[in-house]
Phi, psi and omega in degrees: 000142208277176139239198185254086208263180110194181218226104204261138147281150166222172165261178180292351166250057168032026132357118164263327198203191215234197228230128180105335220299140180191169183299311172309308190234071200302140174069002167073037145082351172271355163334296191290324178289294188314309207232046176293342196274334176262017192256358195268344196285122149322315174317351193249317157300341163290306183339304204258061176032055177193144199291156170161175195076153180259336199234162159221104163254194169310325169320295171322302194294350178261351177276310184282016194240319184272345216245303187279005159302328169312124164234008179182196192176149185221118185236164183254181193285344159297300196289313186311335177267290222292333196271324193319304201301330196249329184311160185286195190248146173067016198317315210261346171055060181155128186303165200223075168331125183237091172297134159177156191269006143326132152275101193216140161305106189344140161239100183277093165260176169302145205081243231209010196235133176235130173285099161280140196241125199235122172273346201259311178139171202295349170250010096340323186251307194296282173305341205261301174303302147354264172328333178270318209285353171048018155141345187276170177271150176273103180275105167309100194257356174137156343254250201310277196310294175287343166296283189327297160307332166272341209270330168237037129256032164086002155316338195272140177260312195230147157200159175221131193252148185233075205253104185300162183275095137224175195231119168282315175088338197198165165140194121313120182254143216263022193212018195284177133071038181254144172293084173320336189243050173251304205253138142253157167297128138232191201238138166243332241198099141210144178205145206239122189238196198280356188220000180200152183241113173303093171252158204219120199215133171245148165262129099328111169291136169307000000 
């Protein structure tokens, strides 16, 4: 049965991204401080079709542990304008729900990955992602705002938090404004490397 996850970086004063955020300045320009750890995996550079990495450690297998649980993804209409310019052809191997109020004709790329432009609200993108994912889990890829929107309408089953030591100071925060009294908490998970501390966390709907 599938569930519904996703899997974040932040700084240590909770951040997801930075001030600004534009096509021109993906993440408001804070990618590289949040998400050093993973640019260091080889696994993360295979994902996005491209040579790169120093290592393939335990990280790598946890990058590569979340991309094959995926069986579809719902994202909201900022990331989706910061990445269509730079992403590869085929980055998700999988269809890609896009909440956004455009009217756009599906974009069917070469492999296996289709853009769908969804109009309707996060449960709308929610059956339609159900269905492509055949039985795998659906990931809320992003960004802030729409992690958020699944989190109080009671959707989310798993999340994994990635938290770099650094302090941003100003930005997006990736927890702002959630409805503390939907869920319990429980900890599945933690684990720690040289640029990041991993948690792994399932909610129970009250």
């Amino acid at each position: 049965m599938s569930k519904i996850i996703f899997d974040s970086g932040i700084s240590l004063d909770g951040f997801f991204a930075g001030d600004n955020r534009s096509p021109s300045n993906p993440m408001g320009g804070v990618s590289p401080k949040i998400h050093n750890w993973m640019f260091k995996q080889k696994a993360f550079w295979k994902h996005i079709k491209m040579e790169g990495g120093e290592e393939y450690g335990e990280d790598s297998k946890l990058i590569d542990a979340v991309f094959a649980r995926t069986g579809s993804y719902i994202m909201g209409k900022r990331m989706f304008d910061e990445g269509e310019v730079v992403w590869p052809e085929n980055l998700y191997e999988a269809d890609v729900y896009v909440l956004t109020h455009e009217k756009r004709e599906p974009w069917v790329q070469k492999g296996t990955t289709t853009f769908y432009f969804i109009n309707d609200g996060i449960h709308s993108a929610l059956e339609k992602a159900k269905q492509s994912a055949k039985g795998k889990d659906i990931r809320i890829q992003g960004g802030a705002n729409t992690i958020q929107q699944f989190l109080n309408s009671g959707l989310v089953d798993e999340f994994f938090i990635h938290i770099a030591p650094v302090f941003l100071g100003s930005g997006i925060r990736l927890f702002d404004g959630i409805d503390k009294d939907i869920y319990d908490i429980q900890i599945v998970e933690i684990q720690s490397s040289d640029l990041t501390t991993h948690l792994h966390y399932k909610l129970i709907k009250k």
